[in-house]
TORKE-144250 format. One record per residue: x, y, z of N, C-alpha, C in turn; residue number from 1; residue in one letter. Coordinates in steps of 0.05 Angstrom, whole numbers, plus 5000, padded with zeros to 4 digits. Each point is the difference from the previous one (the first is absolute). Layout:
N
<bami><n_u>X</n_u><n_v>Y</n_v><n_w>Z</n_w><ca_u>X</ca_u><ca_v>Y</ca_v><ca_w>Z</ca_w><c_u>X</c_u><c_v>Y</c_v><c_w>Z</c_w><k>NUM</k><r>A</r></bami>
...
***
This chain:
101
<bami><n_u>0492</n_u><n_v>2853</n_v><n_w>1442</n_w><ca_u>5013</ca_u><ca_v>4975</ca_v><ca_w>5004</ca_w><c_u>5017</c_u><c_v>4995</c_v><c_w>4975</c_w><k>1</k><r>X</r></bami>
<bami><n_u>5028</n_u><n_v>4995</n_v><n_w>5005</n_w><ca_u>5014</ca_u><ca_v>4984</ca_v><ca_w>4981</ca_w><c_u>5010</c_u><c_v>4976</c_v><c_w>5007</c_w><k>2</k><r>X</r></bami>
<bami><n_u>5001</n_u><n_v>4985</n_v><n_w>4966</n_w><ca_u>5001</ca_u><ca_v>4972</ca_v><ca_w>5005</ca_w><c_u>5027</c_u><c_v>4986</c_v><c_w>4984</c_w><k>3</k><r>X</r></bami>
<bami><n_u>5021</n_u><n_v>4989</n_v><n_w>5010</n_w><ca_u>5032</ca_u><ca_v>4996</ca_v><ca_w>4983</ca_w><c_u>4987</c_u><c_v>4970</c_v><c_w>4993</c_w><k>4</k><r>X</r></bami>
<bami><n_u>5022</n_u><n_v>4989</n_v><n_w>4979</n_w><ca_u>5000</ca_u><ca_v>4977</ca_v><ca_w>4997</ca_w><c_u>5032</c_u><c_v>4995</c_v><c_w>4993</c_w><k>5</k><r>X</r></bami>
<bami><n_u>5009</n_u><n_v>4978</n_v><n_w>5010</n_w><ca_u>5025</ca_u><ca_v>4997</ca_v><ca_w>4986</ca_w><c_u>5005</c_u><c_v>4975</c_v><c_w>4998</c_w><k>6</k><r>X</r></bami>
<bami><n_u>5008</n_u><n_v>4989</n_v><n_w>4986</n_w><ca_u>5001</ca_u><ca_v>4979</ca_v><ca_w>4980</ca_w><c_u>5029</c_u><c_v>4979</c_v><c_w>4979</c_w><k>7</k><r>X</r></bami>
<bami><n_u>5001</n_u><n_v>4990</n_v><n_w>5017</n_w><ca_u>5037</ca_u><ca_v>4994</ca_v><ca_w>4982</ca_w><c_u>4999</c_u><c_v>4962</c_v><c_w>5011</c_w><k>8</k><r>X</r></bami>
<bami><n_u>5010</n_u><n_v>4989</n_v><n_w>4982</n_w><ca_u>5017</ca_u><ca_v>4984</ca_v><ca_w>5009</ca_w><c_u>5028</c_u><c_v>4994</c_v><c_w>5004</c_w><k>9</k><r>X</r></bami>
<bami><n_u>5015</n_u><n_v>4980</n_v><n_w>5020</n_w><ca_u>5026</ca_u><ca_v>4998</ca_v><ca_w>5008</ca_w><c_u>5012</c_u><c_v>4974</c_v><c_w>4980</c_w><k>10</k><r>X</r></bami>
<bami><n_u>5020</n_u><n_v>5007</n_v><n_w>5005</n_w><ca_u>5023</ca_u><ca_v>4968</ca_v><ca_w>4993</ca_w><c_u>4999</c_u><c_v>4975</c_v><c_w>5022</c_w><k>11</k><r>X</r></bami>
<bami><n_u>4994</n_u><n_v>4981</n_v><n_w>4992</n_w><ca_u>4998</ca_u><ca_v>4980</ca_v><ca_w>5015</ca_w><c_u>5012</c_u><c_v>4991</c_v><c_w>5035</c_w><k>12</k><r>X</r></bami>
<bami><n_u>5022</n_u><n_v>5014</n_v><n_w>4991</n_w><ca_u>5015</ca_u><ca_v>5002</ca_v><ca_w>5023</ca_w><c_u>5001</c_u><c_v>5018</c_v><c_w>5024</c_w><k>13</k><r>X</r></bami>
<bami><n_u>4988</n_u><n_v>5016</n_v><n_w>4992</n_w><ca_u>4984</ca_u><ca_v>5029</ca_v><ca_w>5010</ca_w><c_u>4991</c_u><c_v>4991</c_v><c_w>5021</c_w><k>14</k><r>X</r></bami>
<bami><n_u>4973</n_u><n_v>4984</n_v><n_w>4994</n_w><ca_u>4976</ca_u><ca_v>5006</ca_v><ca_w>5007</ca_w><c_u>5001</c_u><c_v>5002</c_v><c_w>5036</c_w><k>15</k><r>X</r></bami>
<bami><n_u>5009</n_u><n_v>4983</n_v><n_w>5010</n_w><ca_u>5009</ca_u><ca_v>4988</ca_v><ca_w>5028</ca_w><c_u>5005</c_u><c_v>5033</c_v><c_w>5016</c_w><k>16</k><r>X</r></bami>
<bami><n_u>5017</n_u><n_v>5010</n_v><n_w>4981</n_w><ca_u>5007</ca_u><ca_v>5024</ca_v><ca_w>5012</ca_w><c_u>4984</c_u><c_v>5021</c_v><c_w>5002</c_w><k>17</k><r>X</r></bami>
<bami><n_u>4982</n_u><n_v>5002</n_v><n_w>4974</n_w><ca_u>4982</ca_u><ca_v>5011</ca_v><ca_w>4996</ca_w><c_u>4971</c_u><c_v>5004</c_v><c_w>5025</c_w><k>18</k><r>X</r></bami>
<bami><n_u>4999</n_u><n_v>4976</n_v><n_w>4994</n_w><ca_u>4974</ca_u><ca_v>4988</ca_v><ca_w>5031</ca_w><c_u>5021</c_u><c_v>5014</c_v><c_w>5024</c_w><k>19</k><r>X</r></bami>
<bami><n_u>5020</n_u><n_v>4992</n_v><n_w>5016</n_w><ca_u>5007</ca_u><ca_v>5005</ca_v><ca_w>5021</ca_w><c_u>4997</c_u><c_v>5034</c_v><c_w>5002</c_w><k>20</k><r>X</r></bami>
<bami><n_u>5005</n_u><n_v>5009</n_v><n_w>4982</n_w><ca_u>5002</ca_u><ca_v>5033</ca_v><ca_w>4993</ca_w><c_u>4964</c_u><c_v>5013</c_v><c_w>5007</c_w><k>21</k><r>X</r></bami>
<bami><n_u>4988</n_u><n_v>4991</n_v><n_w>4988</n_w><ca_u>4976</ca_u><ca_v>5005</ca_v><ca_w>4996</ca_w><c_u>4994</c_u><c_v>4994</c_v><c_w>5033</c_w><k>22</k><r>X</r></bami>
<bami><n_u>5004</n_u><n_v>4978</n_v><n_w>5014</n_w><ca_u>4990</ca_u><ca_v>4995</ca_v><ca_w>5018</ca_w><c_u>5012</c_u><c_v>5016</c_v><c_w>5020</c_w><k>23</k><r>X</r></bami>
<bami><n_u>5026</n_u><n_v>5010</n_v><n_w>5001</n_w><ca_u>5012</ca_u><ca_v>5024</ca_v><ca_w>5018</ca_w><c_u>4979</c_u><c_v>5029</c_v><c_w>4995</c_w><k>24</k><r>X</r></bami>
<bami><n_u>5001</n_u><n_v>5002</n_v><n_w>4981</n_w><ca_u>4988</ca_u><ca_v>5026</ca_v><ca_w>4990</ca_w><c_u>4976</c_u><c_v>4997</c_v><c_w>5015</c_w><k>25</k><r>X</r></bami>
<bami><n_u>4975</n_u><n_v>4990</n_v><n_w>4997</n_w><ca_u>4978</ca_u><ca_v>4997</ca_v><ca_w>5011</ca_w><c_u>5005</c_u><c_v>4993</c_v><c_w>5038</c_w><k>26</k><r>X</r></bami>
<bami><n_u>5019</n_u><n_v>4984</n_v><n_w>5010</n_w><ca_u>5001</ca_u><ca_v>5012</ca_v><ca_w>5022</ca_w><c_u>5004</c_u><c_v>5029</c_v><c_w>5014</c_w><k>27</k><r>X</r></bami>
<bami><n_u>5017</n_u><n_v>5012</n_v><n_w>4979</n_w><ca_u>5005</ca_u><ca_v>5031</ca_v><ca_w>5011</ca_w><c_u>4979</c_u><c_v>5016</c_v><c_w>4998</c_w><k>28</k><r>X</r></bami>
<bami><n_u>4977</n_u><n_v>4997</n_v><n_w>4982</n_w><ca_u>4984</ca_u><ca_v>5012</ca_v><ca_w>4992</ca_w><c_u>4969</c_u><c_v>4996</c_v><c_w>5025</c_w><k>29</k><r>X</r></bami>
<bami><n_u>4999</n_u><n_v>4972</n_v><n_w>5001</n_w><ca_u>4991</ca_u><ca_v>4981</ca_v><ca_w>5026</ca_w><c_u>5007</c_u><c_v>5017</c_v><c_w>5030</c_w><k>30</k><r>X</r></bami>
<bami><n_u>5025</n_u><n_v>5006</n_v><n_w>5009</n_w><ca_u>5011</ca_u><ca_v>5018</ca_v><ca_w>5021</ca_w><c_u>4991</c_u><c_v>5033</c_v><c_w>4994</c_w><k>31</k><r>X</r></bami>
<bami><n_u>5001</n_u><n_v>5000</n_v><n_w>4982</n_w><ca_u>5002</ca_u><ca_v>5033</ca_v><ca_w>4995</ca_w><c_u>4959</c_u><c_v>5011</c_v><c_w>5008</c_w><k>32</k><r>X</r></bami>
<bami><n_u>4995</n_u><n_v>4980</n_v><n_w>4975</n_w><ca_u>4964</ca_u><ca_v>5001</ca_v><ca_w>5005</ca_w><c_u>4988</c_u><c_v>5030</c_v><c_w>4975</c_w><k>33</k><r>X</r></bami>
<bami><n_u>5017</n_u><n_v>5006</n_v><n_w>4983</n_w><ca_u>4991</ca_u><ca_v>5025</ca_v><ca_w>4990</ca_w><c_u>4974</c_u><c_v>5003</c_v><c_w>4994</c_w><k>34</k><r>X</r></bami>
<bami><n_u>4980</n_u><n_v>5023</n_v><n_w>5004</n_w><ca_u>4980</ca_u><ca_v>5004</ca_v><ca_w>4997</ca_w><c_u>4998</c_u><c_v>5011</c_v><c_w>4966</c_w><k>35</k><r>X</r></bami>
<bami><n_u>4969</n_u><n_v>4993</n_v><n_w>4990</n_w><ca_u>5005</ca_u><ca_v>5007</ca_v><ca_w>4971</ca_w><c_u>5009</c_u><c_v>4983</c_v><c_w>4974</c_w><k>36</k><r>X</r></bami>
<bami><n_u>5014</n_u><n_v>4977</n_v><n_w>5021</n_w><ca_u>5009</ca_u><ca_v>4983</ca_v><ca_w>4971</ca_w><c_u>4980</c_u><c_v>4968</c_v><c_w>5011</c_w><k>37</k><r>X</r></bami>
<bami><n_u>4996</n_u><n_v>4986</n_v><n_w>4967</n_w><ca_u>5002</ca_u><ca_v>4974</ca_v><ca_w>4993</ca_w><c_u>5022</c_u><c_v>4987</c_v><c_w>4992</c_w><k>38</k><r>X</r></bami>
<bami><n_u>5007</n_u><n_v>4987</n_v><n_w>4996</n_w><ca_u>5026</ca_u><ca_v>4993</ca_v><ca_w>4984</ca_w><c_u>4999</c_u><c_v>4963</c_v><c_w>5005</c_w><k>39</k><r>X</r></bami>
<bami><n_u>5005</n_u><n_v>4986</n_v><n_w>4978</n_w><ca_u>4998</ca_u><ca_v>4969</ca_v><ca_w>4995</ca_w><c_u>5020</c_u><c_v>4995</c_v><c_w>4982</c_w><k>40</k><r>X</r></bami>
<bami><n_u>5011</n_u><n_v>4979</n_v><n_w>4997</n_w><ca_u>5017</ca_u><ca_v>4992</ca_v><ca_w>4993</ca_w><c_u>4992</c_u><c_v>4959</c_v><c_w>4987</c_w><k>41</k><r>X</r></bami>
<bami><n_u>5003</n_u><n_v>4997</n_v><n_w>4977</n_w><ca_u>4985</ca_u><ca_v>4972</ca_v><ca_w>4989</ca_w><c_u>5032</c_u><c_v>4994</c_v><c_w>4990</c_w><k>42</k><r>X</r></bami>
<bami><n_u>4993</n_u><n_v>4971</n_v><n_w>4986</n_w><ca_u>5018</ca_u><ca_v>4981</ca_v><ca_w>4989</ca_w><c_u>4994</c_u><c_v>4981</c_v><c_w>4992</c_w><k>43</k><r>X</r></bami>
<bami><n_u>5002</n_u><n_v>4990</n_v><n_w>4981</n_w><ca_u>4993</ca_u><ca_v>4987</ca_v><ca_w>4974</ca_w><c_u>5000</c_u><c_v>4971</c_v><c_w>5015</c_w><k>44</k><r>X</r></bami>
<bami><n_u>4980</n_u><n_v>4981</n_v><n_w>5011</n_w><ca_u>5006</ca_u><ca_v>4976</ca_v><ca_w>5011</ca_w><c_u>5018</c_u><c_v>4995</c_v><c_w>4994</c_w><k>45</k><r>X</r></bami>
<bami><n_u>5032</n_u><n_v>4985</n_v><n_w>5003</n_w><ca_u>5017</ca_u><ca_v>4983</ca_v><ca_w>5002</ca_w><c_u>5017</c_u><c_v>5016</c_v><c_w>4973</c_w><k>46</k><r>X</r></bami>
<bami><n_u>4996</n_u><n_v>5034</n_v><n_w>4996</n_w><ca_u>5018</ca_u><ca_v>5007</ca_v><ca_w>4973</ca_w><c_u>5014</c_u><c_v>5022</c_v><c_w>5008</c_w><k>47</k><r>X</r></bami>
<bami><n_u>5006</n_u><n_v>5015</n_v><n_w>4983</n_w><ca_u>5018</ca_u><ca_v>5024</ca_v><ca_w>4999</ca_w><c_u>4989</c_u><c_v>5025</c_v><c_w>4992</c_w><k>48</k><r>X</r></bami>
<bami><n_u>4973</n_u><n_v>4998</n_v><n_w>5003</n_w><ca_u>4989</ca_u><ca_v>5028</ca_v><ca_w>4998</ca_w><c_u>4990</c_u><c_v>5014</c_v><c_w>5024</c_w><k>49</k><r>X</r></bami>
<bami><n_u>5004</n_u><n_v>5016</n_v><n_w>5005</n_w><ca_u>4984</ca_u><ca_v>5024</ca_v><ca_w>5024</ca_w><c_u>4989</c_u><c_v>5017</c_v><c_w>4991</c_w><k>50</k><r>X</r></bami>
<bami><n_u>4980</n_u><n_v>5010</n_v><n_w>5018</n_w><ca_u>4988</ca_u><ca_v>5024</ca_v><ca_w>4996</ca_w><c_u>4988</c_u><c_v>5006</c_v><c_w>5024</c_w><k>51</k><r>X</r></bami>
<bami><n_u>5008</n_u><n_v>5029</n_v><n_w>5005</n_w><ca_u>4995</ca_u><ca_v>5021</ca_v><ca_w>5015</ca_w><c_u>4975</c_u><c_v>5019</c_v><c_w>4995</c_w><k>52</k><r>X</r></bami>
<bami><n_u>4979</n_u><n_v>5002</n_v><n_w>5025</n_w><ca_u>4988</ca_u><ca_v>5013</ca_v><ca_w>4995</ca_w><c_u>4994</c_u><c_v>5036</c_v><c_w>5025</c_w><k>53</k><r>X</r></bami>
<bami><n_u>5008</n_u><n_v>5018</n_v><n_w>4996</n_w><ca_u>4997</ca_u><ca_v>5020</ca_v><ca_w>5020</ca_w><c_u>4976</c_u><c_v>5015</c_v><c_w>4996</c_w><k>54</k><r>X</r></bami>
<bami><n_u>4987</n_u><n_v>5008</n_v><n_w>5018</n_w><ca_u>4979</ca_u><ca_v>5022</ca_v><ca_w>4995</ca_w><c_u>5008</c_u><c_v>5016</c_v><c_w>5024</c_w><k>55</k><r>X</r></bami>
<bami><n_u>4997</n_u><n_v>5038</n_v><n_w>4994</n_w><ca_u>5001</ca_u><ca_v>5012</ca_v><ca_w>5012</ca_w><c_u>4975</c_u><c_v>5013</c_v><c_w>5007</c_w><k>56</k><r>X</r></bami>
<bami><n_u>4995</n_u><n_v>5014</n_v><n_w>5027</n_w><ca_u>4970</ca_u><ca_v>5009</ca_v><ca_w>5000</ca_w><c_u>5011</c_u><c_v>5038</c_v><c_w>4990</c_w><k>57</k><r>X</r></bami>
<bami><n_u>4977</n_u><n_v>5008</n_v><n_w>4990</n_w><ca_u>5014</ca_u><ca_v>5030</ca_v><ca_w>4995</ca_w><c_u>5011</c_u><c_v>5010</c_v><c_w>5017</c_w><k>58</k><r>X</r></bami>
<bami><n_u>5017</n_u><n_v>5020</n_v><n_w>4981</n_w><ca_u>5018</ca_u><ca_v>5021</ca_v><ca_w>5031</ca_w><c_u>5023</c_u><c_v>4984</c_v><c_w>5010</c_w><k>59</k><r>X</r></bami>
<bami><n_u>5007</n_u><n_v>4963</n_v><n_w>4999</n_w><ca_u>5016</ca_u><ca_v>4988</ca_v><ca_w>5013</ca_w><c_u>5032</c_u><c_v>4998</c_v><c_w>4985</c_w><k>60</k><r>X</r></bami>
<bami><n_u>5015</n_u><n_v>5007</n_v><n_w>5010</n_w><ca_u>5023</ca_u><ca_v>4997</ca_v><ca_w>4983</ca_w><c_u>5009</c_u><c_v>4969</c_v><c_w>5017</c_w><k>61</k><r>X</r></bami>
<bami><n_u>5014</n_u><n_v>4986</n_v><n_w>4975</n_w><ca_u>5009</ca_u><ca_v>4979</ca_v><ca_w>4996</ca_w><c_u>5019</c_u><c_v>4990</c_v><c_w>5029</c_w><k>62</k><r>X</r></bami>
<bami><n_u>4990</n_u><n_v>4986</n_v><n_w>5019</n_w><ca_u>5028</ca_u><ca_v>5000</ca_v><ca_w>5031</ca_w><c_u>5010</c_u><c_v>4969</c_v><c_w>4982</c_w><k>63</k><r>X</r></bami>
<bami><n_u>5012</n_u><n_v>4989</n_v><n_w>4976</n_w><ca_u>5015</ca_u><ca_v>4987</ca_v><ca_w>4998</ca_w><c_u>5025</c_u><c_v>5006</c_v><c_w>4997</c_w><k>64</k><r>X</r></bami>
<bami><n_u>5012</n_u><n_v>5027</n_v><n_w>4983</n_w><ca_u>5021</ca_u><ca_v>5004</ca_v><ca_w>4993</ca_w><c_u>5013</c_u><c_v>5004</c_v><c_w>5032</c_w><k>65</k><r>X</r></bami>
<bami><n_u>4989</n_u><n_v>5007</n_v><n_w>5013</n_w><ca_u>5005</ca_u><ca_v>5008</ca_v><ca_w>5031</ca_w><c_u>5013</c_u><c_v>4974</c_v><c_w>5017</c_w><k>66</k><r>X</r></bami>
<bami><n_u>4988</n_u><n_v>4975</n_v><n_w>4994</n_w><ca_u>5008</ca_u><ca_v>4972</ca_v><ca_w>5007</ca_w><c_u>5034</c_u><c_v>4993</c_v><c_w>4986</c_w><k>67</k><r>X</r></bami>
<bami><n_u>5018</n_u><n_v>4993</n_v><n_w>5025</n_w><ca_u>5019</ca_u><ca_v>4986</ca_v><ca_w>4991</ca_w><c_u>4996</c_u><c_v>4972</c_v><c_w>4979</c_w><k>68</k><r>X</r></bami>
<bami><n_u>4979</n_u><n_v>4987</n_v><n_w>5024</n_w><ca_u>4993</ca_u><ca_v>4965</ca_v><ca_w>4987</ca_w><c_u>4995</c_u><c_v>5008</c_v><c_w>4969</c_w><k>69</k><r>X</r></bami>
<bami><n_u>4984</n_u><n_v>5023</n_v><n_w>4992</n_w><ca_u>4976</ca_u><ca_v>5004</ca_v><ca_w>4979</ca_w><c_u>5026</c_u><c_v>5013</c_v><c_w>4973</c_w><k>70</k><r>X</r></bami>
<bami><n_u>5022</n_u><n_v>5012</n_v><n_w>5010</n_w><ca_u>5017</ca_u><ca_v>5000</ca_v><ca_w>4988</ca_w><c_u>5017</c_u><c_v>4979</c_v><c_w>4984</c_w><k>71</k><r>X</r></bami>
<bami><n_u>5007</n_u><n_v>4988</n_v><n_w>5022</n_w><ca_u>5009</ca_u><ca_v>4973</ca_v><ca_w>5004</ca_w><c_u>4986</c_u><c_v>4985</c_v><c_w>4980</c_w><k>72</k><r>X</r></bami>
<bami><n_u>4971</n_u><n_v>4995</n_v><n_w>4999</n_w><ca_u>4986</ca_u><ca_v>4984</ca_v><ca_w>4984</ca_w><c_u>5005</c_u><c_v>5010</c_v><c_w>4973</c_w><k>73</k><r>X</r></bami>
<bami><n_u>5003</n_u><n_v>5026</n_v><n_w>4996</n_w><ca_u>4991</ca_u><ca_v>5012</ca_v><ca_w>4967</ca_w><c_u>5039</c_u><c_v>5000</c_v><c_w>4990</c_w><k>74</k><r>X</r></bami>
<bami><n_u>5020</n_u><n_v>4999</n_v><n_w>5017</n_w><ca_u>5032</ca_u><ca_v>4995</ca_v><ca_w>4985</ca_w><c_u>4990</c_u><c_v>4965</c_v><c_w>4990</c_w><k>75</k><r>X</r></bami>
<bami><n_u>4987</n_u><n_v>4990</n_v><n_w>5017</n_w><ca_u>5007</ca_u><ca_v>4965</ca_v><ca_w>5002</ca_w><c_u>4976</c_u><c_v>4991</c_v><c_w>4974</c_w><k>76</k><r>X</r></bami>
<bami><n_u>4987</n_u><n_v>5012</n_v><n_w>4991</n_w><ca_u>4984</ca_u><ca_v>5003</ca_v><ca_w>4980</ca_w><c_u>5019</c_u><c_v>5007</c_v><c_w>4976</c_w><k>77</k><r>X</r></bami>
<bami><n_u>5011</n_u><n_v>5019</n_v><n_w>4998</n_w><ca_u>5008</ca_u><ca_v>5013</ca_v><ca_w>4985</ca_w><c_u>5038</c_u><c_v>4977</c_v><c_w>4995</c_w><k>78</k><r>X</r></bami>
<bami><n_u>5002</n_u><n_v>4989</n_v><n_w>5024</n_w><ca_u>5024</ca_u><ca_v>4981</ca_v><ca_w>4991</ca_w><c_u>4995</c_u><c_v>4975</c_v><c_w>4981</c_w><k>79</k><r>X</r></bami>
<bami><n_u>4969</n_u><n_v>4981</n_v><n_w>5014</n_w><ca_u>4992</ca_u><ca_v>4990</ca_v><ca_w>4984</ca_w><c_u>4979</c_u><c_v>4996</c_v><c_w>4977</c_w><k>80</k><r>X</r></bami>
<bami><n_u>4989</n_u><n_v>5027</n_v><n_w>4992</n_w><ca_u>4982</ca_u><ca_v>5003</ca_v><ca_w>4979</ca_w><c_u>5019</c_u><c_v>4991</c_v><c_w>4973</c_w><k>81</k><r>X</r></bami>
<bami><n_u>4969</n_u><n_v>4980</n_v><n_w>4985</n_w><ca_u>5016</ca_u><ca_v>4995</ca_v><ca_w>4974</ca_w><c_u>4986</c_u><c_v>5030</c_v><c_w>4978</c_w><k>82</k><r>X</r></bami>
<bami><n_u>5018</n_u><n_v>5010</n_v><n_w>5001</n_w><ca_u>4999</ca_u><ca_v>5020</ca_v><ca_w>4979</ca_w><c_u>4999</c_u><c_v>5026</c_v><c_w>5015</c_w><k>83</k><r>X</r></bami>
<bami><n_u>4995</n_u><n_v>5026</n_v><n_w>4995</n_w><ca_u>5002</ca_u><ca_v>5025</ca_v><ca_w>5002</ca_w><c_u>4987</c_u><c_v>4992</c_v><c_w>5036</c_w><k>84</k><r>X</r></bami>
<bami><n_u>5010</n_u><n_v>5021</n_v><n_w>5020</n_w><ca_u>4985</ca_u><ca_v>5001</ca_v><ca_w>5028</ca_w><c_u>4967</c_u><c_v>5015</c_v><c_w>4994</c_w><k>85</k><r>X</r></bami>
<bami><n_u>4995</n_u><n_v>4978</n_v><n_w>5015</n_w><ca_u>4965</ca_u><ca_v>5015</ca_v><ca_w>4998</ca_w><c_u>5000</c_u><c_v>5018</c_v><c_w>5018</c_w><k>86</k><r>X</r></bami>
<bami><n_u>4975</n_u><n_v>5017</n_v><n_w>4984</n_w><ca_u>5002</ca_u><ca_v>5025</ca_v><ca_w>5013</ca_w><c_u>4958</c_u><c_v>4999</c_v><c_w>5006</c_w><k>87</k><r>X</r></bami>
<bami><n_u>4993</n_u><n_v>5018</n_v><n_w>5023</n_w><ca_u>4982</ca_u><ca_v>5006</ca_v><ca_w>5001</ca_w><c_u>4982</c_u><c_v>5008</c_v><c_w>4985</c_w><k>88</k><r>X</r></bami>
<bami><n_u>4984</n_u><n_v>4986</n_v><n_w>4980</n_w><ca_u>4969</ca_u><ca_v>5018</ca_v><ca_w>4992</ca_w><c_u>4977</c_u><c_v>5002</c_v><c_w>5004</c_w><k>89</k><r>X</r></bami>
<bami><n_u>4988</n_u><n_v>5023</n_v><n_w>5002</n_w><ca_u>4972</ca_u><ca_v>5018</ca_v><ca_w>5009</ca_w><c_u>4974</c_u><c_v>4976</c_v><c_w>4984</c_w><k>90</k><r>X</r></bami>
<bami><n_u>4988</n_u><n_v>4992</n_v><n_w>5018</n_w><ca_u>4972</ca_u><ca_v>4993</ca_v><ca_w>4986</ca_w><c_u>4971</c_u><c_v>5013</c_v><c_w>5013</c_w><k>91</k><r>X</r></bami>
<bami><n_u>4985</n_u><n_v>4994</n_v><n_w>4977</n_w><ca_u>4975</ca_u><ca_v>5001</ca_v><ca_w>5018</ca_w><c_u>4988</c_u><c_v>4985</c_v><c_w>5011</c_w><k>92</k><r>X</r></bami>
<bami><n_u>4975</n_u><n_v>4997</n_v><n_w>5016</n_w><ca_u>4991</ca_u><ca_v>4978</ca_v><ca_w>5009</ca_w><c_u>4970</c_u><c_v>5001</c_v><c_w>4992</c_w><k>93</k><r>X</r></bami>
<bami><n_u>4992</n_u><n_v>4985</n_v><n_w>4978</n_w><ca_u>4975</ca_u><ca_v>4994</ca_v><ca_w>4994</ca_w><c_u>4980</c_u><c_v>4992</c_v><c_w>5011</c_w><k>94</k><r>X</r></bami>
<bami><n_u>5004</n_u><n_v>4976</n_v><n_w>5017</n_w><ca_u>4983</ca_u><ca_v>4991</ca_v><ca_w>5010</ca_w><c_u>5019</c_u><c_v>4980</c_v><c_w>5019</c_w><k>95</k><r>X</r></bami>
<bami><n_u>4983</n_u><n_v>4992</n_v><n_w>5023</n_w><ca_u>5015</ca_u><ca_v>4998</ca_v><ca_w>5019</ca_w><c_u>4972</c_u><c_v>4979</c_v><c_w>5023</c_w><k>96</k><r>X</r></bami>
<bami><n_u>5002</n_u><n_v>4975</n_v><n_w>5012</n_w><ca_u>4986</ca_u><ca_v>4991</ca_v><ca_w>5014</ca_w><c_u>5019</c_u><c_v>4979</c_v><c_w>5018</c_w><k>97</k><r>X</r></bami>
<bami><n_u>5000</n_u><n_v>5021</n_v><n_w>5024</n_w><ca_u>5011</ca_u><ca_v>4989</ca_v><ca_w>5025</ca_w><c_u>5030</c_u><c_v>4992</c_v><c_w>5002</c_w><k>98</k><r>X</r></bami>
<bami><n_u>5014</n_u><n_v>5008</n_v><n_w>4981</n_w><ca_u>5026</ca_u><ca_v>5001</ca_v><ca_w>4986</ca_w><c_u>5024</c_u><c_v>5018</c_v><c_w>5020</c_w><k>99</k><r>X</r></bami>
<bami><n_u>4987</n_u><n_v>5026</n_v><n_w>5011</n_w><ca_u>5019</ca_u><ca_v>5016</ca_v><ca_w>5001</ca_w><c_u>4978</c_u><c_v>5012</c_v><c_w>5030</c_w><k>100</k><r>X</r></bami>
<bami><n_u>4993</n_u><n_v>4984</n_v><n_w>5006</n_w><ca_u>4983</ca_u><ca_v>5008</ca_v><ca_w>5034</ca_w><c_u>4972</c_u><c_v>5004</c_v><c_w>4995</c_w><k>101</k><r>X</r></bami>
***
């Protein structure tokens, strides 16, 4: 199992766009149904931070890059991130209760 985290905040003005994006993306993914993945998506009550969380089960390669919406979401990220575009990193998962199924 691997586990992404990604992590950035937007510019104020963003954010609107940001949510609508996120929320396309997860319908395509919703239609599609890929086997193998978790994947969640948080936001900072009423702020400008997100965070993304994916886990893959072994053996599974990634079906986001494959998603137009999921594309879609990571340009519209990358238009409004304040500072460098976040990029995916590897964690482990220590401990874990009822979190992730």
């Amino acid at each position: 199992m691997s586990v992404f985290m990604i992590s950035y905040q937007v510019a104020d003005e963003g954010v609107a766009e940001v949510v609508e994006a996120i929320e396309k993306a997860f319908a395509a993914v919703d239609a599609q149904r890929p086997d193998g993945i978790r994947y969640t998506y948080l936001r900072r009550a009423g702020g400008t931070e997100f965070v993304a969380l994916l886990e893959l089960a072994d053996g599974v390669e990634n079906p986001l890059p494959g998603l137009a919406e999921a594309r879609r979401l990571q340009a519209t990220v990358a238009r409004w991130a304040v500072g460098p575009a976040p990029a995916p990193q590897p964690f482990e998962v220590l401990g874990d209760y009822r979190m992730r199924g």
